[in-house]
C-alpha positions in Angstrom: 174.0 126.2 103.9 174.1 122.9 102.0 175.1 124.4 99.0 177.9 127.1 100.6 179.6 123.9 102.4 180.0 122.1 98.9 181.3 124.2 98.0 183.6 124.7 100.6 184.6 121.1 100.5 185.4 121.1 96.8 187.2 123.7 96.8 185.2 126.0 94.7 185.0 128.7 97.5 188.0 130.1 99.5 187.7 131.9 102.9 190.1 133.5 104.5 192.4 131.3 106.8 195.3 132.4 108.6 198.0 129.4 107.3 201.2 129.3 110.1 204.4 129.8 107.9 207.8 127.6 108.4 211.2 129.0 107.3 210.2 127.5 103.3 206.4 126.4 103.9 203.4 125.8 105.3 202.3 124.1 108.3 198.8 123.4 108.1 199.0 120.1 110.2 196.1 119.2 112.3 193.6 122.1 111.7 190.6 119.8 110.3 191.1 121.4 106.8 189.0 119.6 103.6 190.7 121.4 100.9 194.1 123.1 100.4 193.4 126.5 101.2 193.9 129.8 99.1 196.0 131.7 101.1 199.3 128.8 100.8 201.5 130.8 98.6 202.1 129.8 95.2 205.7 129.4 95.7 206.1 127.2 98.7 208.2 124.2 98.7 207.3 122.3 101.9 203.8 121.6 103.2 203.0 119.9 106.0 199.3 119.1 105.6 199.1 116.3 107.8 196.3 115.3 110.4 193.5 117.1 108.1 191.1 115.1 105.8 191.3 114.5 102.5 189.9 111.3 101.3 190.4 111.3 97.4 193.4 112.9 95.8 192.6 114.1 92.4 194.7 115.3 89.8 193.0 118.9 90.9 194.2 118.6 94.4 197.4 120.7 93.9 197.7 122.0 90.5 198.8 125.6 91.8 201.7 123.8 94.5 204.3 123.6 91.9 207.3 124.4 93.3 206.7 121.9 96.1 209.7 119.6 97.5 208.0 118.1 100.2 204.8 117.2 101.0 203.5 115.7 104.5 200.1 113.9 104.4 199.9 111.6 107.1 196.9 110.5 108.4 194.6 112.7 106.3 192.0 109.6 106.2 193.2 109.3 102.2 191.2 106.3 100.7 191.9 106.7 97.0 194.8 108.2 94.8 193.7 109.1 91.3 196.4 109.5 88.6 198.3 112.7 88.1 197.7 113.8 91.2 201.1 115.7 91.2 201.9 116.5 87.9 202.8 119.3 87.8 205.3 119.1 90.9 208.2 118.3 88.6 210.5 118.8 92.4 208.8 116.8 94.4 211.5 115.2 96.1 209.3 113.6 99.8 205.9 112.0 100.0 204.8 111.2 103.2 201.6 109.1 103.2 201.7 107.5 106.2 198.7 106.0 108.5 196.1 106.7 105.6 194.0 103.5 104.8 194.4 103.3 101.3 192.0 101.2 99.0 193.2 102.6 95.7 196.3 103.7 93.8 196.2 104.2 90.1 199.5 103.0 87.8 199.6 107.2 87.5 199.4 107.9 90.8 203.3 109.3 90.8 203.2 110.4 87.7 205.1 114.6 87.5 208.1 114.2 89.8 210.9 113.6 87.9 213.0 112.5 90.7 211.2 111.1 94.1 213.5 109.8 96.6 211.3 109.2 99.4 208.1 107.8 99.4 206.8 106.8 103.0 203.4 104.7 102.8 204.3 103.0 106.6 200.7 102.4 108.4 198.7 102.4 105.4 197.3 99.1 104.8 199.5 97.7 101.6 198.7 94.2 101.9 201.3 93.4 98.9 204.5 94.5 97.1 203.0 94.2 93.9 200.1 97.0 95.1 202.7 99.7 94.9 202.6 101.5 91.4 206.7 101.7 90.5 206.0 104.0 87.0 207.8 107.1 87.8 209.6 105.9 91.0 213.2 105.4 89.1 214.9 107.2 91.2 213.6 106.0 94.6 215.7 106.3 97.5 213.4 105.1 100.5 210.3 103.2 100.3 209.2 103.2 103.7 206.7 100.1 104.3 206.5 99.7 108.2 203.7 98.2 110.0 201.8 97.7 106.6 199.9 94.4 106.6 202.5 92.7 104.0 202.4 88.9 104.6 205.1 87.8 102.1 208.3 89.4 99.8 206.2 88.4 96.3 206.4 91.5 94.2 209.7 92.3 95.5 211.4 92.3 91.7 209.3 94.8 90.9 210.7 97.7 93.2 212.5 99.9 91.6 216.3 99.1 93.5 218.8 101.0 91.2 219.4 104.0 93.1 217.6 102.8 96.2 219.1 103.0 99.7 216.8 102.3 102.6 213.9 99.5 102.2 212.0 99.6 104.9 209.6 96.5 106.2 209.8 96.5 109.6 206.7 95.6 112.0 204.5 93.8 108.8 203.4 89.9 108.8 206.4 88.4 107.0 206.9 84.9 108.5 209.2 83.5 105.7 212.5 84.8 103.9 213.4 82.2 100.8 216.7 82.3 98.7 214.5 83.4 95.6 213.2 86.6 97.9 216.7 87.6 98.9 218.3 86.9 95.0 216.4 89.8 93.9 218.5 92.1 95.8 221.6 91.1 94.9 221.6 94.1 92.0 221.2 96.3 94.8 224.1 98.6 95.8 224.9 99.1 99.8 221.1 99.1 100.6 219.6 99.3 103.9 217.1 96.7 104.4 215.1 96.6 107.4 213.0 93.3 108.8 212.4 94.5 112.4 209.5 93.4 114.3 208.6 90.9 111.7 207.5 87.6 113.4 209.8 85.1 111.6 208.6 81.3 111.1 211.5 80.1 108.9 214.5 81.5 107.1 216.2 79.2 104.6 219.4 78.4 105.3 222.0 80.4 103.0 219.2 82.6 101.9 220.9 86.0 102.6 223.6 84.8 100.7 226.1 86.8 98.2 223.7 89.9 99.3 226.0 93.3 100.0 224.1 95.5 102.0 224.6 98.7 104.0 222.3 97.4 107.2 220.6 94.3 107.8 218.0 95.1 110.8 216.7 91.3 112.4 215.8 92.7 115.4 212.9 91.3 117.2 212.2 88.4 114.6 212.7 85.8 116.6 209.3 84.9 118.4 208.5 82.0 117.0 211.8 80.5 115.9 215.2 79.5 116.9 217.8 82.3 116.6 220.3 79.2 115.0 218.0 79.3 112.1 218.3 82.6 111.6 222.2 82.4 111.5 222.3 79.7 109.4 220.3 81.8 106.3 222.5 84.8 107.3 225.3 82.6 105.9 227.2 83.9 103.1 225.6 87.7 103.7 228.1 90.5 103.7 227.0 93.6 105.5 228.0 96.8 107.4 225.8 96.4 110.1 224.0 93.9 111.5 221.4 94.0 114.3 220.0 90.7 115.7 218.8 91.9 118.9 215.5 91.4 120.8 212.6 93.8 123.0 212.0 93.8 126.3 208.8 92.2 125.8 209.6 89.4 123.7 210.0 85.7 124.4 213.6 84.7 125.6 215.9 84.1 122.7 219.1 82.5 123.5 222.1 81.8 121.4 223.8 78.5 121.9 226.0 78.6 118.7 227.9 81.1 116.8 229.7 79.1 114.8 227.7 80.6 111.6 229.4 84.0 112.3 232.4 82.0 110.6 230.0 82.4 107.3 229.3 86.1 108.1 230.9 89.3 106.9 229.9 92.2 109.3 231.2 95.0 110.7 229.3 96.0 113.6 226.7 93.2 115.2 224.4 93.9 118.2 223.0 91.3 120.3 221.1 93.6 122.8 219.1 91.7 125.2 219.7 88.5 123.5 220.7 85.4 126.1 224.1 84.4 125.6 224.7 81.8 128.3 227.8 79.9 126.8 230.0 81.7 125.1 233.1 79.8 124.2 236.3 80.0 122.8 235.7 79.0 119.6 232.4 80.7 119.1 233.7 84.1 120.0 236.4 83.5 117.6 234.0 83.6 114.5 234.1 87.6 115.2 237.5 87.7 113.1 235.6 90.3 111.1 233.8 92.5 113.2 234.8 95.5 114.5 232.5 96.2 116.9 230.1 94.1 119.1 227.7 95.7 120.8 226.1 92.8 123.9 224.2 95.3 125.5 222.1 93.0 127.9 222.8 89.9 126.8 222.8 88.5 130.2 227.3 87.9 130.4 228.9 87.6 133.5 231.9 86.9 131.5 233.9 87.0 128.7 236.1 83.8 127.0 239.4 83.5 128.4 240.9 82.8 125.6 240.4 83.9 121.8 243.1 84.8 119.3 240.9 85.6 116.5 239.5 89.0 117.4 242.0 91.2 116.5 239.8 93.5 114.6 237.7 94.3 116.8 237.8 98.1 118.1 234.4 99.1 120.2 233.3 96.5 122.8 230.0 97.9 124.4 228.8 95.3 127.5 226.5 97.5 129.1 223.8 96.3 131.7 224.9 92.5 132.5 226.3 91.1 135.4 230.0 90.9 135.4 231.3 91.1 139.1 235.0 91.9 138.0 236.8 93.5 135.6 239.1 90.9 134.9 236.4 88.8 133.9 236.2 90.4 130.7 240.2 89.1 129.9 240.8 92.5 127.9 243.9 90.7 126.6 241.4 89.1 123.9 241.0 92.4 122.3 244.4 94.0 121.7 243.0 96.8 119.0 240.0 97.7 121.5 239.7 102.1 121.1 236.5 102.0 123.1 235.2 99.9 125.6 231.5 100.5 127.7 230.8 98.4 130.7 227.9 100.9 132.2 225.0 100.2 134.4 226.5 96.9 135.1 223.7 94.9 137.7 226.1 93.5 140.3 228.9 95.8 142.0 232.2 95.7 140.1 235.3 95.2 141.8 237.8 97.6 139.7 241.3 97.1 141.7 243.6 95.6 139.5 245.4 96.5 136.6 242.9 94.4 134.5 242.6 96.6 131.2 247.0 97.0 131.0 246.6 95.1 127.6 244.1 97.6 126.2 247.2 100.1 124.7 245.5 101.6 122.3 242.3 102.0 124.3 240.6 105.9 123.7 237.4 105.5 125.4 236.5 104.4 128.5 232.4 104.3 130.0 232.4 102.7 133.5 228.8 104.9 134.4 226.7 103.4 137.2 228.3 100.5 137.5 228.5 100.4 141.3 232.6 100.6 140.9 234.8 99.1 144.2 238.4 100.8 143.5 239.7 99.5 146.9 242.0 101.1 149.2 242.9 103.9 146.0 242.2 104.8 142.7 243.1 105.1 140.0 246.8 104.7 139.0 246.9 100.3 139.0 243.3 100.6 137.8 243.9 102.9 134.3 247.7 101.5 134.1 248.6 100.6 130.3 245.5 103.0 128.6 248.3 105.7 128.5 246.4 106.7 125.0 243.4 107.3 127.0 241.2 110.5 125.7 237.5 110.1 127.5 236.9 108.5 131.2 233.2 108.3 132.6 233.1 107.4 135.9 230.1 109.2 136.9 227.4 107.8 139.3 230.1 105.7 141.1 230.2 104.3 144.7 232.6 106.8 146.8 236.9 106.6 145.8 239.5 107.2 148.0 242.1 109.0 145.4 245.7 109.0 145.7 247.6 112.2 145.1 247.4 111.9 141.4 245.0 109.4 140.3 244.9 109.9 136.9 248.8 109.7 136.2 248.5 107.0 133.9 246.2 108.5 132.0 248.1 111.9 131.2 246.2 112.3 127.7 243.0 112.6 128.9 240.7 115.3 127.1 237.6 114.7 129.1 236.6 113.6 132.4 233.2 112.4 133.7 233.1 112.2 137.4 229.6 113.3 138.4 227.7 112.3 141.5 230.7 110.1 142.2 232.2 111.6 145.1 235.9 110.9 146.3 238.4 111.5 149.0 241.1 113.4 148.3 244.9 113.1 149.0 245.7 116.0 147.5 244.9 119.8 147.2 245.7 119.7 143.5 244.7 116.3 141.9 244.7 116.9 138.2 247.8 119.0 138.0 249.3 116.0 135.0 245.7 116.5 132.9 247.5 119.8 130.8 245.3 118.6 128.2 242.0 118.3 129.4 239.0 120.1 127.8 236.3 119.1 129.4 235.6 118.0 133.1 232.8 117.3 135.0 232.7 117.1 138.7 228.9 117.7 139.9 227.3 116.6 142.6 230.6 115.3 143.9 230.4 116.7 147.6 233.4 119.4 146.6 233.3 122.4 148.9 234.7 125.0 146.1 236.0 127.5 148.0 237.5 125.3 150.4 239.7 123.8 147.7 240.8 126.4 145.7 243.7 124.8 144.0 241.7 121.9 143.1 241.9 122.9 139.1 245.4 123.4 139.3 247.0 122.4 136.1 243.5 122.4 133.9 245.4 125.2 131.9 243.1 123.8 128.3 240.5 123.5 130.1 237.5 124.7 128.1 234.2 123.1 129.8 234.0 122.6 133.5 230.5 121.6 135.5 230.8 122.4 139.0 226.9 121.6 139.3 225.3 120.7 143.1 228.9 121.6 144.5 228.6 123.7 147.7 229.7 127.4 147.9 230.6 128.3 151.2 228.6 130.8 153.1 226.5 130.9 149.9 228.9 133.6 148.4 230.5 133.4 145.6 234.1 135.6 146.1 237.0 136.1 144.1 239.8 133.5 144.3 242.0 132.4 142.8 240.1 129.1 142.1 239.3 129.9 138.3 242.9 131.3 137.8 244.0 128.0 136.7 241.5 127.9 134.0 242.1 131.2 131.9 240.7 129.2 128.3 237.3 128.2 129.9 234.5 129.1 127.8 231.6 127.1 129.9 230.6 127.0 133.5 227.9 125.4 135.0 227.5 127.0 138.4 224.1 125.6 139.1 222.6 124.1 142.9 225.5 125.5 144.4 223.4 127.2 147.0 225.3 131.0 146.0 223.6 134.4 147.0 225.5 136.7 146.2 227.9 136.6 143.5 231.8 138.6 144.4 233.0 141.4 142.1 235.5 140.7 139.5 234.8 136.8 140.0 234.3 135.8 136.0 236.5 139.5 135.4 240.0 137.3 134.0 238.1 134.6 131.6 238.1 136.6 128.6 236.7 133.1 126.5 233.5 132.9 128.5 230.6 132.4 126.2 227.8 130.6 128.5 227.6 130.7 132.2 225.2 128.7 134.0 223.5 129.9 137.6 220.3 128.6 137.5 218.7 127.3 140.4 220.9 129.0 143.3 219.3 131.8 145.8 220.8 134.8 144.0 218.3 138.1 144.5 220.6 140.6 142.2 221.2 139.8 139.0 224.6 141.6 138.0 226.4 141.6 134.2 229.3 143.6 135.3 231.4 141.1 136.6 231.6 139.3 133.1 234.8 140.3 130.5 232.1 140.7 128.1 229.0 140.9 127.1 228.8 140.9 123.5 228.6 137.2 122.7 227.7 135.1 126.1 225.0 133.0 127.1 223.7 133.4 130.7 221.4 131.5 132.5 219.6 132.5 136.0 216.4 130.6 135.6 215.4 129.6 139.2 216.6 132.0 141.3 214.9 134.8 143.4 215.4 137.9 141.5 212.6 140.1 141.6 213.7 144.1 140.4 216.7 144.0 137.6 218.7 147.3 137.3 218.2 148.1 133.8 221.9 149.7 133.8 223.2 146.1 134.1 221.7 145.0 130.5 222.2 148.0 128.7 225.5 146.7 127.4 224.1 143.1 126.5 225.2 142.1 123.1 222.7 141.4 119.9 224.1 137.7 120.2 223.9 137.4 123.6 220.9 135.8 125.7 220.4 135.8 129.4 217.5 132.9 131.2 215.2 134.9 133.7 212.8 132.4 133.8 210.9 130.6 137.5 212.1 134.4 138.9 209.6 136.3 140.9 209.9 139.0 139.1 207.9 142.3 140.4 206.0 143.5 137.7 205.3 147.1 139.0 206.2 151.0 138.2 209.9 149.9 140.5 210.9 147.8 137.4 208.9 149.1 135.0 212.7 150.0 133.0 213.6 147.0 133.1 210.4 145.6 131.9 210.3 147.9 128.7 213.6 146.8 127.9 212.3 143.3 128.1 210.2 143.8 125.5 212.6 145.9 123.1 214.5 143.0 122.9 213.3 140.3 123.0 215.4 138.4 121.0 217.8 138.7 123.8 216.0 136.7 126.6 215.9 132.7 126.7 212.8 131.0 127.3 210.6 134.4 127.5 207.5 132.3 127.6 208.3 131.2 131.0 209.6 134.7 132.3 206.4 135.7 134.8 205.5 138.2 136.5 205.6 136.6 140.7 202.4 138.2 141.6 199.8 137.7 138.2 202.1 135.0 136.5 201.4 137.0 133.5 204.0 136.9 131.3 206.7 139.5 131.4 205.9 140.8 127.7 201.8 140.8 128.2 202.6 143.7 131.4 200.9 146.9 130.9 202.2 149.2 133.3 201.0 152.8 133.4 203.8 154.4 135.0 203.9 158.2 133.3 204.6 159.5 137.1 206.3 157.0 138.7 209.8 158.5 138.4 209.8 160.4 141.6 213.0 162.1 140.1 211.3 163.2 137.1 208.1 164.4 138.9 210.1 166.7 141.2 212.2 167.9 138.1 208.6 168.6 136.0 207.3 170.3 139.3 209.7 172.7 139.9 210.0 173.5 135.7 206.3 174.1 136.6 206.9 176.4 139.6 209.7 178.1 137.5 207.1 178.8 134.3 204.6 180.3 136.8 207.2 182.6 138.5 208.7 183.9 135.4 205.0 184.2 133.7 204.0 186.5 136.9 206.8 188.6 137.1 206.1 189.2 133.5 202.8 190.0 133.7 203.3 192.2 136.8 206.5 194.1 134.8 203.7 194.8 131.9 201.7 196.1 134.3 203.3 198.5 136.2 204.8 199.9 133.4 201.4 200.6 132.1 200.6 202.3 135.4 203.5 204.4 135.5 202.5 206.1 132.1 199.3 205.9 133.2 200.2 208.1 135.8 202.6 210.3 134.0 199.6 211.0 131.6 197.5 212.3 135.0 199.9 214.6 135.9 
């Protein structure tokens, strides 16, 4: 047994071992393997080999592999990498060794890929740049480091950083970044460096200076210093992004001077969950530069009054703070502002006056959860001025009392978020100026449908339109003329409306239907024959209380189509037993067949085993009387034969 196991675990003896197949690959991950087994094809050029166990890579690990591109093998307990290991994978373009505790890599360990891009050794122990073998690495793209033990940036020359793009160094034990560290990257090209999670001590002032980089990721550095400090070495630094925020759980940071930001060229900057308790004037001025400043939960209850320097600035996000108006964030400051986000704001928001007017060229609008007071009407004097206005969330609002056409000053709207907000109306037909809206969504927004029929009056672009939680009076579904208005519509969302029964000819005039959603309603007939077509349409009647399915309503159900049956109680006897076989002829056809069960066994729909040969009562009857027929016919001739033989018989006597 001893010996057979050896030899198992060298490789020396292959069993046979079903290996699950990707679209290019192999997917062996998590199976306990010790060896690369036999049965991975030759030819394959990813392998995902990770969770298994493979202590020592040798350069007889995977000689026959050689067309591979990618290669996973994470955690696979790997403790020493010998040299050669892959040469003869010329391709290999993706290494993945994360989460293995390696002791030992030779000089040679890369040695055969002519052109790696990605190497990912995050998780496994490198206590020190220099430890990293760069022969054979020219080409590098991403050297993924993260949560690695590395104490200091010593050995950082020796990278190779001409063609690399992402350096990755986030959660290790770097407490100090010196000029001399950061000069070494100045031959870099747009690179995106990464220091999150790192618990800085001290950053020398100016030491990210004359550096050009892609991203610069700070985030969550600043336990155990002043974020001041910080600023002060980011002096000088020019950079496309810049993130300087903080976690939930780490020590308070707060930012009492921004004058540094005068010094720094960036882009985009995000100061989530810093505290900014004073900003000023003159400190918000120092964002000449950026274009967009994202202060998700920096603890703001308002914005400077006054600041004349921001005119490049184009996506304000001030999500989850505490302003109480919307005045308070003077939009006037930001003239060139094309998206603005003031979601999940703590405190309610008072939203009555024509407070964003300056914001002409203003696209985007998120105003989600906020807890929005609109006063006696909305929206008119709230959207005035944002005539150039394409996407308006105001979902998950307190109720709005809406005036006959609240969204007149916003005529260029292309979609509309108004879920769970719901709203009084002062008129039948309230988006009749919106000719170009695409998308709208008014779930859960208290809307009787059929008791407003006219309410998409106008939508004639209309392409996607949730109606989702909305009630259906009487539970049925009829034909109106409620869907005349949108004749382009290509997705419905139906769903929670309570419906039963669904009208003919309802969907009959929206030739550009492709997906339908009824899920979750009380519907017990599931019908296809209402729809313009059925050759390319998605259709979804998960959740509802269908139990037999007339197979005549699939029959003409397109090879692109798919139709959700699943959470039905489906009766899996001789009564559907059609409907059942056509399940499983095309299977391709049904969404989520895994969760199509049968009501009474739960079995799955495609697992049934019905032995129905007589259960046609139609086609017994028809088989019993061809029977009875067979019988007669056979009688009479047998009887013919015989009297005829008897009458010669006779003849003969006589």
């Amino acid at each position: 047994i001893l010996f057979f196991y050896t030899l198992m675990k060298n490789g020396a003896l292959s069993v046979p071992f079903f290996v699950p197949q990707t679209a290019d690959g192999s997917d062996c991950s998590g199976l306990d393997l010790q060896f690369i087994p036999d049965d991975i094809p030759d030819s394959i050029k990813t392998l995902d080999f990770s969770f298994n166990y493979l202590p020592t890579l040798y350069n007889s690990t995977f000689p026959r592999l050689r067309s591979l591109v990618s290669l996973d093998l994470t955690r696979c307990s790997i403790n020493f990498i010998y040299e050669d290991v892959f040469q003869y994978q010329f391709d290999l373009e993706a290494l993945y060794l994360v989460a293995n505790p390696l002791n030992f890599i030779s000089d040679r360990a890369f040695s055969g890929p002519l052109a790696l891009k990605y190497l990912g050794l995050a998780e496994s122990m490198i206590r020190n740049l220099k430890e990293i073998p760069i022969a054979h690495l020219e080409f590098l793209e991403t050297l993924d480091l993260r949560g690695s033990d590395i104490q200091n940036l010593d050995g950082l020359e020796n990278l190779p950083l001409q063609q690399m793009k992402r350096l990755l160094l986030g959660m290790n034990g770097i407490e100090k970044i010196n000029t001399a560290d950061m000069e070494k990257l100045q031959r870099t090209s747009r690179l995106e460096i990464s220091f999150k999670g790192n618990n800085l001590v001290d950053v020398e002032a100016k030491a990210f200076r004359n550096l050009d980089v892609n991203i610069l990721d700070l985030s969550g550095c600043v336990n155990k210093m002043d974020m001041s400090v910080v600023l002060k070495g980011l002096e000088g630094v020019k950079t496309n992004k810049l993130y300087l925020g903080v976690y939930e759980d780490s020590s308070k940071s707060y930012i009492t001077d921004l004058q540094s930001f005068c010094n720094i060229s960036a882009v985009e900057v995000n100061f989530q969950l810093q505290h900014l308790p004073n900003l000023t004037n003159m400190s918000f001025s120092c964002f000449s530069k950026v274009q967009k400043l994202d202060f998700t939960r920096a603890h703001l209850s308002a914005l400077p009054s006054s600041s004349s320097n921001t005119s490049m600035l184009s996506h304000l996000v001030l999500d989850d703070n505490s302003f109480t108006d919307m005045c308070h964030i003077n939009a006037g400051n930001f003239p060139m502002l094309t998206s603005l986000s003031v979601s999940r704001n703590v405190k309610p928001l008072s939203f009555k006056g024509n407070c964003l007017e300056p914001l002409s060229h203003l696209k985007e609008l998120q105003l989600s959860r906020s807890h929005i007071n609109t006063g006696n009407f909305c929206c008119t004097k709230q959207l005035s001025g944002v005539t150039e206005l394409k996407f308006l969330n105001l979902s998950y609002n307190l109720p709005m009392k809406w005036e006959a056409l609240p969204f007149n000053a916003t005529p260029n709207l292309l979609h509309l978020d108004l879920a769970h907000t719901k709203y009084v109306l002062n008129n039948s037909s309230p988006f009749t100026n919106l000719e170009h809206l695409q998308i709208l969504n008014i779930s859960f927004t208290n809307l009787t449908l059929l008791e407003h029929v006219h309410i998409l009056k106008g939508l004639s672009q209309l392409r996607v339109l949730n109606l989702k939680g909305n009630t259906i009076q009487d539970g049925v579904l009829a034909k109106t003329n409620i869907f005349d208005y949108v004749p382009l519509l290509e997705n419905l969302v139906l769903s929670s409306c309570g419906i039963t029964e669904i009208g003919e000819n309802v969907f009959k005039d929206l030739a550009h239907l492709k997906t339908v959603d009824l899920s979750e309603n009380q519907l017990v007939k599931l019908g296809f024959v209402d729809f313009y077509s059925l050759n390319e349409i998605q259709l979804n009647f998960a959740g509802n209380k269908i139990t037999l399915v007339d197979v005549r309503t699939v029959k003409d159900f397109g090879s692109s189509s798919r139709v959700d049956l699943s959470s039905n109680p489906l009766a899996c006897k001789c009564t559907n037993y059609q409907f059942i076989t056509w399940v499983k002829d095309n299977v391709s056809k049904m969404k989520h067949i895994e969760k199509t069960l049968c009501d009474a066994t739960n079995e799955k729909i495609i697992d049934v085993d019905l032995q129905c040969v007589f259960s046609n009562g139609k086609l017994g009857l028809g088989l019993a009387i061809a029977a009875v027929i067979v019988i007669l016919i056979a009688l009479l001739y047998f009887g013919n034969r015989i009297h005829t033989r008897y009458r010669a018989y006779s003849r003969l006597q006589e």
